[in-house]
C-alpha positions in Angstrom: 28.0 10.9 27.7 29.8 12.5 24.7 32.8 9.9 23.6 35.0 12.8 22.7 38.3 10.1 21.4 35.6 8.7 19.4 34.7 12.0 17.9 38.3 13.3 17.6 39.4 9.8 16.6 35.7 10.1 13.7 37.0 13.6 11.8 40.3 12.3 12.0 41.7 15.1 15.0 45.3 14.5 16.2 45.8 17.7 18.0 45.7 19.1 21.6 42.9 20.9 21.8 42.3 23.9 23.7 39.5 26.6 24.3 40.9 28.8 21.6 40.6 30.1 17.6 43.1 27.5 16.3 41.3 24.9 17.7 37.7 25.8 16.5 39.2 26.5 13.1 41.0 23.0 13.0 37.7 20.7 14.0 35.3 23.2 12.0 38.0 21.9 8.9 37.7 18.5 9.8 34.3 18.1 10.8 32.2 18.7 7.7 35.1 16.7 5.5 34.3 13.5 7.7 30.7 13.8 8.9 28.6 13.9 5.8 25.6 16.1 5.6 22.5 13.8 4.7 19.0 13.8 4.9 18.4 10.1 4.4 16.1 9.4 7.5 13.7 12.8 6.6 13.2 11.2 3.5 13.0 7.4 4.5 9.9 8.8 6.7 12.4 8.4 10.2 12.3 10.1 12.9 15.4 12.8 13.6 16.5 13.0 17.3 18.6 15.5 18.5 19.8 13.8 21.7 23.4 13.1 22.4 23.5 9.4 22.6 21.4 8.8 19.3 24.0 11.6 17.6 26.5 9.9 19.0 25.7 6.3 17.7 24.9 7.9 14.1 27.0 10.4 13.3 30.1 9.2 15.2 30.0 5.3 15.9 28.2 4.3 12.4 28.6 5.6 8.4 26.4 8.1 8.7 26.0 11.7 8.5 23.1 13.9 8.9 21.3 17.3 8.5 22.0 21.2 10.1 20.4 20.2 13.1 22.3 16.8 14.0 26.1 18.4 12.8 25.5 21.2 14.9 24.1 20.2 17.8 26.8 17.2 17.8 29.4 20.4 17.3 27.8 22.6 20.0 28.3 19.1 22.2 31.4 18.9 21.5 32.7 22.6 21.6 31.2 22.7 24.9 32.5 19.7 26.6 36.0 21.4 25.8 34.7 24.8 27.6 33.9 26.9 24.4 30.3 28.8 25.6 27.8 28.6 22.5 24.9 30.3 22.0 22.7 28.6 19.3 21.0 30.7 16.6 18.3 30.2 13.8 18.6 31.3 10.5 16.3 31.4 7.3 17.7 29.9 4.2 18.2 32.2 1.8 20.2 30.0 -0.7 18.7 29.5 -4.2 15.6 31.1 -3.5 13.6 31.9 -6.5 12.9 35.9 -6.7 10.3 37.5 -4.7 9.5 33.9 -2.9 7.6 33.9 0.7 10.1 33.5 3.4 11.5 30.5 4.4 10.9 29.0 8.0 13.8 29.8 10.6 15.1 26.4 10.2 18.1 26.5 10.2 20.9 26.0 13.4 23.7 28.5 13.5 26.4 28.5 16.3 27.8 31.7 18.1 30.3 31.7 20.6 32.7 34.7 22.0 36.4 34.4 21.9 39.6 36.2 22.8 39.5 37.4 19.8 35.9 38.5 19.8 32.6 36.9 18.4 32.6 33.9 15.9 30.2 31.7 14.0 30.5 28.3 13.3 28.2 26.4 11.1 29.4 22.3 10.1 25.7 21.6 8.6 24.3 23.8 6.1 24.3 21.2 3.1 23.7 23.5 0.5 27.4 25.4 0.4 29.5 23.8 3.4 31.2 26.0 5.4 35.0 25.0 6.0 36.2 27.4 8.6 34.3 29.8 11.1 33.5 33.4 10.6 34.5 36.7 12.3 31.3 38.4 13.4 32.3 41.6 11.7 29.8 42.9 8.9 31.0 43.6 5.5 34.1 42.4 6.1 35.3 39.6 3.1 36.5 36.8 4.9 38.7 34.4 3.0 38.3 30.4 4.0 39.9 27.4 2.4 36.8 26.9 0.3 35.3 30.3 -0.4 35.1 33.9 0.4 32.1 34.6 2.8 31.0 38.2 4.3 28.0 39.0 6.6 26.2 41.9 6.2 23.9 43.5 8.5 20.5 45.6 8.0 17.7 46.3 10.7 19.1 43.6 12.8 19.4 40.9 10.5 22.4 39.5 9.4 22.7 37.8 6.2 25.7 35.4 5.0 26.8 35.8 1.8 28.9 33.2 -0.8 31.0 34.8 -3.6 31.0 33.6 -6.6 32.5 34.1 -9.4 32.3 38.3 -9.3 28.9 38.1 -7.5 27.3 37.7 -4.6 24.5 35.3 -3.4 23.1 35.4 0.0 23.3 32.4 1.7 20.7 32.6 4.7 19.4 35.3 7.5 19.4 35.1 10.9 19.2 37.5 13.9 21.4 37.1 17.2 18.5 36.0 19.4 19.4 33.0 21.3 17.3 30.1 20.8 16.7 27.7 23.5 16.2 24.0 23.2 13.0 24.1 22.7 12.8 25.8 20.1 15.8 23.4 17.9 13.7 20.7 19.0 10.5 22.6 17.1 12.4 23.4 14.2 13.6 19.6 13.6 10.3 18.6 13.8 9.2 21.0 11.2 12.1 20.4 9.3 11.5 16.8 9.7 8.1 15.9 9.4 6.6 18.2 7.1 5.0 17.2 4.3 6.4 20.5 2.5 9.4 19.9 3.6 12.4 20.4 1.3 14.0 17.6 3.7 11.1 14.9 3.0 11.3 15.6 -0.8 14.6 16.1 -2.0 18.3 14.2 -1.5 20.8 16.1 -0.3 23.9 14.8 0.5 27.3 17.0 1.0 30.9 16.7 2.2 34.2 19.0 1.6 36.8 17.1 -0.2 40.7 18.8 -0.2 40.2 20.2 -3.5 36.9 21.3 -2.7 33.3 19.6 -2.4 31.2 17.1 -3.8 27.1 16.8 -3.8 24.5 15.4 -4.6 20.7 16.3 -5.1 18.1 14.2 -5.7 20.2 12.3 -8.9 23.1 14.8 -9.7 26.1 14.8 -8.9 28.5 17.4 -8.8 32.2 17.7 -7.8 33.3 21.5 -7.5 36.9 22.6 -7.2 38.7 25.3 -5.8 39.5 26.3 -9.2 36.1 27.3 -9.8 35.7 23.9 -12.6 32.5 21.9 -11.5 32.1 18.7 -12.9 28.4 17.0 -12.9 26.4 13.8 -14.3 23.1 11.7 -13.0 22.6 8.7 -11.5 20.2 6.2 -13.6 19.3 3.4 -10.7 19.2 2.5 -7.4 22.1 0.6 -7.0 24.0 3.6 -8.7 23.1 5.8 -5.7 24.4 2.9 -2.9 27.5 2.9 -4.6 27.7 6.7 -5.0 26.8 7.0 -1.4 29.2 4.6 0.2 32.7 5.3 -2.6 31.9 9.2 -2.8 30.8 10.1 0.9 31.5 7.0 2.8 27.9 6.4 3.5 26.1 3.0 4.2 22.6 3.1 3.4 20.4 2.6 6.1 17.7 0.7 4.2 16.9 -0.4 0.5 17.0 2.6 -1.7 15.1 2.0 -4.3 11.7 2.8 -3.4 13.3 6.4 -2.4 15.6 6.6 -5.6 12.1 5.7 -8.1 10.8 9.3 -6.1 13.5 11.4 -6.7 13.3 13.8 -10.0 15.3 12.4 -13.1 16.0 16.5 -13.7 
C-alpha cells in the first residue's frame, strides 16, 4: 500500500491535491528536487525491483533515490492513487550520443496521461537533464519550464524531446506513443540493470534539481549548473570524498562501503 503522507510529507508537498494541471506541475517540481536520481545498486551488483513496497522503503522511507525506472513507476503510483490515468511509454536515449552510433535500447520509462487540458508528459527520472515541470504534447511547440526550454518534435511516428541550449538544440531521447505494459518495464529494468554493457553497471550517475538549477555527478565530476547558464565543475580524488559528496550535496547515505566502486570509476 502506497503511504501517500509519506510521499507528500518525502518531496516536501503542502498542498491539496487534486486530479488537475496545477497539481501535476507542483509534485513533478518537487519530486526530482527531493528524490535523487541514482544508480548506486546497478553498480553495487543489486538487484532493482520495481514493486511498490520495495520503492516505497527506498525512495520514500530511507536516503535514497534511484534510476528512470524506480522515480517513475513510484510517480505513476502516486499520480494514480490520486485518479490521474497514466499510460507508461518507452523511449530511446538520445542524450550525448556520439554521431552515427547504433541505437540505443528503449530503456527508458516515459509517462503520458490525458488532461482537461489535453495530453501531457511527465518524466521525474531521466538522470542525464532532469526535467522540472511536464510537457504539453504539442510538437514543435517551445515549452518554457523553470529549468530549461524543451520542444517535441515529431517525424514518422516518433517523437523526439529536445533540450535548448545555449542557441542550439540537442535531442534528448525518442520514443513512440505505444503503451507499454508491465511486462515489458519489468524487461527493460532488467536490461538496464543487469547488463554487463550497461551504462547503469558502469558509470555513476547521480542528479537532483536545486532552486538555482541542478547539480550532478558522473563517475568523479561534479558539476553544479545554474539557470544563468554558469556551470561550475571539479573531481573527486577518494572514496570518502564521494560519501561526503553523496550525503551534503544530494542527501544520500550510501548503502555500502564505496570504495571498491569509487577505485572503478574513470579519473576522466
Amino acid at each position: 500500500m502506497l503511504d501517500m503522507s509519506a510521499y507528500f510529507a518525502r518531496i516536501g508537498y503542502e498542498g491539496t491535491p487534486r486530479v488537475d494541471l496545477a497539481t501535476l506541475q507542483t509534485l513533478h517540481l518537487l519530486h526530482p528536487a527531493a528524490i535523487v536520481f541514482e544508480n548506486l545498486d546497478p553498480l553495487l551488483g543489486r538487484p532493482v525491483p520495481l514493486d511498490i513496497p520495495a520503492l516505497q522503503a527506498k525512495l520514500v522511507a530511507s536516503r535514497r533515490g534511484g534510476y528512470c525506472f524506480e522515480q517513475n513507476t513510484l510517480f505513476k503510483a502516486v499520480l494514480e492513487k490520486l485518479g490521474f490515468s497514466v499510460t507508461p511509454l518507452a523511449a530511446r536515449v538520445l542524450w550525448m550520443a556520439p554521431a552515427g552510433a547504433p541505437p540505443n535500447p528503449r530503456a527508458h520509462m516515459v509517462l503520458k496521461m490525458e488532461l482537461e487540458e489535453g495530453a501531457y508528459l511527465a518524466d521525474v527520472g531521466f538522470g542525464g537533464l532532469l526535467a522540472s515541470s511536464p510537457l504539453r504534447l504539442v510538437y514543435g511547440v517551445e515549452q518554457e519550464t523553470p529549468t530549461g526550454i524543451l520542444r517535441l518534435v515529431e517525424r514518422d511516428g516518433h517523437v523526439t524531446l529536445q533540450a535548448r541550449l545555449a542557441s542550439e538544440w540537442r535531442d534528448v531521447y525518442r520514443f513512440t506513443l505505444e503503451p507499454q505494459f508491465s511486462i515489458d518495464i519489468e524487461m527493460a529494468n532488467w536490461f538496464t540493470s543487469t547488463h554487463p554493457n550497461s551504462r547503469f553497471r558502469n558509470a555513476l550517475m547521480v542528479q537532483r534539481l536545486t532552486p538555482n538549477g541542478r547539480v550532478s555527478l558522473l563517475n568523479r565530476r561534479l558539476a553544479r549548473r545554474f539557470l544563468d547558464g554558469r556551470v561550475e565543475e571539479g573531481m573527486l580524488t577518494h572514496a570518502r570524498e564521494l560519501e561526503e559528496t553523496l550525503g551534503a550535496e544530494f542527501g544520500i547515505e550510501p548503502p555500502a562501503d564505496l570504495a571498491p566502486l569509487f577505485a572503478r570509476l574513470p579519473a576522466g
